[in-house]
Structures are given as C-alpha cells and as structure tokens.
C-alpha positions as CSV (number, residue, x, y, z in Angstrom):
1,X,-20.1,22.8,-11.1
2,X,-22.9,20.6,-10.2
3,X,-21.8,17.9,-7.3
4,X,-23.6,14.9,-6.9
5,X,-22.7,12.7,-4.0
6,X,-24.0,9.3,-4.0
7,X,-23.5,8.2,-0.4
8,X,-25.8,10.9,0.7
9,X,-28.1,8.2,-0.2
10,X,-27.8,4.8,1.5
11,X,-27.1,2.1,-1.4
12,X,-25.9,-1.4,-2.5
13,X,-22.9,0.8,-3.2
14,X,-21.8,1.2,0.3
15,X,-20.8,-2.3,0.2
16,X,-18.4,-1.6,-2.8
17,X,-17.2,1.1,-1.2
18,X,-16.5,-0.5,2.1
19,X,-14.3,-3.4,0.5
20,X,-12.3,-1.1,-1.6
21,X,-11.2,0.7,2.0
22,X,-10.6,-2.5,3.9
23,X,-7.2,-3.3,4.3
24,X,-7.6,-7.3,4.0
25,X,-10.0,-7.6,1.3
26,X,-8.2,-4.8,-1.1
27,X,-5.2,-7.5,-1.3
28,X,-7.6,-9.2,-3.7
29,X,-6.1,-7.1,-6.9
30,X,-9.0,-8.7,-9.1
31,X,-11.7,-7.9,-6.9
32,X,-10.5,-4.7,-6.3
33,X,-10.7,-4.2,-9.8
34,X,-14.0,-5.6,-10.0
35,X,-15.5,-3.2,-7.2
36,X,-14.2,0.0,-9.0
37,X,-16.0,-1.3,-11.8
38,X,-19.0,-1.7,-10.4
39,X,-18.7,1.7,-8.7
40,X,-18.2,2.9,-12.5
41,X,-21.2,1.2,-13.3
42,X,-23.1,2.5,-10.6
43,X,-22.0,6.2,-11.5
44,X,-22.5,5.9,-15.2
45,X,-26.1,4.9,-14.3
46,X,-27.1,8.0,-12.8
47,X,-25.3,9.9,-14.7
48,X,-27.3,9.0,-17.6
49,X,-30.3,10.5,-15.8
50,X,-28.8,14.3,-16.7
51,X,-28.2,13.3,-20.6
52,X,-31.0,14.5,-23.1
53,X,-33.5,12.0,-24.7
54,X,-35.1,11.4,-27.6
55,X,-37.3,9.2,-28.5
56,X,-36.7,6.2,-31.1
57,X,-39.2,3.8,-32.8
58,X,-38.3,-0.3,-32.6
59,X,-40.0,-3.1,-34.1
60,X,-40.7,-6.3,-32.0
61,X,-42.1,-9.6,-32.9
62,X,-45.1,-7.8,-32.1
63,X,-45.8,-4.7,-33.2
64,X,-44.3,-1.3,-33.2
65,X,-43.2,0.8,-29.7
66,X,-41.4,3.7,-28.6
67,X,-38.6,4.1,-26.4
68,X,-36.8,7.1,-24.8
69,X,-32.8,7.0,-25.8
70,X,-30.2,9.1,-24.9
71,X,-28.9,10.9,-28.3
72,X,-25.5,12.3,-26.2
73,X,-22.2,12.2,-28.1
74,X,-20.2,10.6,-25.5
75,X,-16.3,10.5,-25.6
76,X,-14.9,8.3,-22.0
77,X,-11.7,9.6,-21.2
78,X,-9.7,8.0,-18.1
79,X,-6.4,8.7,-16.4
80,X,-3.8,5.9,-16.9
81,X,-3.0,3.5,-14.9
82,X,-5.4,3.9,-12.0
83,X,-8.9,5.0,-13.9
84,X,-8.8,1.8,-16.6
85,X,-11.4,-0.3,-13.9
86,X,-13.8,2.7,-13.7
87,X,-13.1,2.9,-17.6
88,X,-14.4,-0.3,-17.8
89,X,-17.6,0.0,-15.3
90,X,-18.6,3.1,-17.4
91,X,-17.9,1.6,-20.8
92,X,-20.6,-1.2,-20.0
93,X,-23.1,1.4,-19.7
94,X,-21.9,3.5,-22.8
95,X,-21.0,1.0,-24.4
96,X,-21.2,3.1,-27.7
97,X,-19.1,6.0,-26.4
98,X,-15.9,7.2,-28.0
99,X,-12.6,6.2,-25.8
100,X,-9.5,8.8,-25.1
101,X,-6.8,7.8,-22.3
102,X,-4.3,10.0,-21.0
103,X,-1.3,9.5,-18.6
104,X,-1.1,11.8,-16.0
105,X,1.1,11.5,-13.1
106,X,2.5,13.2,-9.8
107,X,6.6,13.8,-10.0
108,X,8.0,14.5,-6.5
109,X,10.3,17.6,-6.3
110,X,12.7,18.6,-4.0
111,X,10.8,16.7,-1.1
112,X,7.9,14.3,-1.0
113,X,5.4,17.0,0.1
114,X,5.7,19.1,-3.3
115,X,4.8,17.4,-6.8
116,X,4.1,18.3,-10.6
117,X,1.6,17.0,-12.2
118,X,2.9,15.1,-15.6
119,X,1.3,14.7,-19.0
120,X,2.6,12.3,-21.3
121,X,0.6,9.8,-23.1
122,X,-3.0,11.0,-24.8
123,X,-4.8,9.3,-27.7
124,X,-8.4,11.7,-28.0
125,X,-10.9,12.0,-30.9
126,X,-12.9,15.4,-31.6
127,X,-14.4,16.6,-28.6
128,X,-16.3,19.4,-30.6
129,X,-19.7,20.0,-29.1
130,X,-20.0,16.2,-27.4
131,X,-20.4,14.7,-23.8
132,X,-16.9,14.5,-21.9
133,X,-16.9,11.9,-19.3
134,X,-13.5,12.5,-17.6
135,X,-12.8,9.5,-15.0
136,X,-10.6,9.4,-12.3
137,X,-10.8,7.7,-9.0
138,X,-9.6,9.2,-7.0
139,X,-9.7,12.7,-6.5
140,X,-7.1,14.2,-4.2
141,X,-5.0,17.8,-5.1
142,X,-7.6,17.7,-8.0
143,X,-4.3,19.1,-9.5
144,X,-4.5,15.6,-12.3
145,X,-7.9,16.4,-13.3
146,X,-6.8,20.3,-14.1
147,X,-3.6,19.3,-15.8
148,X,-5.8,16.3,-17.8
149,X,-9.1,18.9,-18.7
150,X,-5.9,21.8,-20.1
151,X,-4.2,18.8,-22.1
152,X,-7.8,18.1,-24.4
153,X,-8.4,21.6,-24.8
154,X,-6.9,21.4,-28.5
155,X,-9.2,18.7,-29.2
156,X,-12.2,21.2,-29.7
157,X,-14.6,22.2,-27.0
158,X,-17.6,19.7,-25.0
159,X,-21.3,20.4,-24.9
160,X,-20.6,19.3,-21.3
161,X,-18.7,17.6,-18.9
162,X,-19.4,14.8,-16.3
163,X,-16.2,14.0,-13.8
164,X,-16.5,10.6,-12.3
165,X,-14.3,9.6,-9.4
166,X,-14.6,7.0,-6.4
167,X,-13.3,8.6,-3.8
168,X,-12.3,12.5,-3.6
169,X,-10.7,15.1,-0.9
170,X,-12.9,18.0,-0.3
171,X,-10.4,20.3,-0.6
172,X,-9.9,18.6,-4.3
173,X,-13.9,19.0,-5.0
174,X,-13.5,22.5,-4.0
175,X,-10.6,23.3,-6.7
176,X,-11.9,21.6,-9.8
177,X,-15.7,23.5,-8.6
178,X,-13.0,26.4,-8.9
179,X,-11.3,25.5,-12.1
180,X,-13.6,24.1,-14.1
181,X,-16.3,25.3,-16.1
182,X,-20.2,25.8,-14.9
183,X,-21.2,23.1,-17.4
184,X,-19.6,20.4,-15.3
185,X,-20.9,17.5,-13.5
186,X,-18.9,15.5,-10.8
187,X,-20.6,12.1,-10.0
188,X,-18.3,10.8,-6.7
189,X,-18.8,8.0,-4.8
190,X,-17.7,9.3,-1.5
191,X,-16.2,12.4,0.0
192,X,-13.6,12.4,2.3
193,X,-12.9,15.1,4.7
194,X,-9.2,15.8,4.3
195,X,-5.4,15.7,2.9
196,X,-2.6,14.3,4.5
197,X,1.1,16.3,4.2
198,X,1.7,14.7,1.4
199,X,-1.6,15.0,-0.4
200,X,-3.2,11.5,-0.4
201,X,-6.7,11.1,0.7
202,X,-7.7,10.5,4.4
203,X,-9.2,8.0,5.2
204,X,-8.7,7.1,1.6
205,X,-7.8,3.2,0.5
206,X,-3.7,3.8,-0.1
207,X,-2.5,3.8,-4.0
208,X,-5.7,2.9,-6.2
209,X,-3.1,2.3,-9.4
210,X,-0.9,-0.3,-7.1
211,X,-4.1,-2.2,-5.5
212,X,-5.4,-2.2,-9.0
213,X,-2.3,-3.6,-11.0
214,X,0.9,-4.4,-8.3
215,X,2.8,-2.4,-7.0
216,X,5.2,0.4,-9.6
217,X,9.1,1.2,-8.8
218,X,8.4,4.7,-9.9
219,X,8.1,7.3,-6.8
C-alpha cells in the first residue's frame, strides 16, 4: 500500500485540520462539517494526480483544443454516519463517480476495551475492474475499513483502490498496509501517533459521527 501523507507538506489544509481538533470551534456542527469537506476536497484533488489520462478534444467559441481527462471508472464508497462530509468533499471533485454507502459500526462486548465491528446497511454498483475510493475519516483499529473492503468483495473486483481518511492511528495505517492489497492507495490528512485503551485516536478530535450530526444514544 502506497501512503501518502499530506501534512508532510505544509498547506492551507493545516488550517482545516486545526479547527476540526479544537475543542471550541468543533461545537460548530456545520462548520465541522464544512471542514471535513474541504479536507475531502483537498484529498480528492491529489488523488486525482495518480488516475490515468487521456486526452479529449472540445470545441470553444474559438476553435478546437485539447485537454488531458481522467478516463477512471470511479465508484465513492463512504462509511455511514461519520464519512457522508468527506462523501461530499470528494463528490465535488468526482462529481461523475458512482456512489455506494455502507454502515459499519463498532459493538462493545463484554467491556468497553473489546468491540466487533458491524455491517449492516450497503447499497454498491459493479465494482468490476473500476476505481474504489473507500472514505473514512477517521482511521483508528483500521478494523471498519477491513470489515467494509470484505463486505464489497461480491460486488466484483477494483482496478484499484484509494482510501481516504482525515485523521488515522498509525497502528491503524499499519494494519490496512497489512490487509489490504498492493494496489492500494491511502490519501490521509494527518497521522497520529497512537491508540488509547479503548481504541480512539490520540490526539484525535473525539467522535467525528457525533460532532458531525449530534450526539447518538447508541454505545
């Protein structure tokens, strides 16, 4: 798996970053929305660097010209409820792409420091031979990413794949560069260093779902 960090690079997109992680400006739900979707953007626009070109004839009011497009067969697929911003930041930018969504969600076991991950929900077209963009912001256990990636297996096989997350645990880079396959991409936003006892990202921001749409009774 191929990792490309973007804060290795200094950017506008610190600034996103930095608001999404402060305690008093995440209360803003709508522009902590707004953030992940610029980070989405942000992502989606260097990820387009890596997708193959061709090149396509236009007419203007002028005369003829040639331009470079990409000639990808994209399929979006986020994580419900937390990836629908990033969703939306990538979407501007492939704005053509075919959409999946899938629920996939942590259930606590005996005590809070062991979980399952849950599959429930998932609405996916033919994946046969396209470009898989799998989003999820944030990447902790990288457990939800696994469990999502073995749920659209049926739906037929990617050219390649391109994970895109805001925020991930290294030890959860380190097991989807262990689990998934060498045609992968992961576009991240930041890395963080480590896992606390109960497997949320440190520093982190808290619960990207809850700042995003309210806070859930569900544990």
């Amino acid at each position: 798996m191929q990792i490309h960090n973007l804060t290795k690079e200094n950017s506008i997109l610190n600034i996103f970053i930095a608001e999404i992680r402060d305690v008093n400006i995440q209360k803003d739900s709508m522009r902590f929305r707004r953030n992940i979707e610029r980070i989405g953007e942000i992502l989606g626009y260097e990820m387009s660097k890596s997708l193959t070109y061709t090149s396509k004839t236009i007419e203007t009011p002028l005369a003829k010209t040639n331009v470079e497009v990409y000639n990808n067969e994209v399929v979006l697929c986020s994580i419900l409820r937390a990836g629908v911003p990033l969703h939306n930041g990538l979407l501007n930018y492939f704005d053509t792409a075919e959409n999946a969504f899938i629920s996939a969600y942590r259930h606590h076991l005996q005590n809070p420091e062991s979980f399952e991950i849950i599959v429930e929900y998932l609405a996916c077209p033919d994946l046969e031979g396209k470009t898989l963009i799998l989003a999820d912001p944030m990447i902790a256990t990288g457990q939800s990413l696994l469990a999502t990636f073995e749920a659209l297996k049926p739906f037929g096989t990617p050219k390649e794949i391109h994970l895109a997350a805001v925020i991930g645990a290294q030890e959860g880079i380190d097991f989807a560069n262990k689990h998934f396959p060498d045609n992968t991409h992961l576009w991240i936003a930041a890395v963080d260093e480590k896992l606390n006892n109960k497997g949320y990202i440190v520093p982190g921001l808290g619960d990207a779902g809850d700042l995003a749409f309210g806070q859930k009774l569900q544990q």
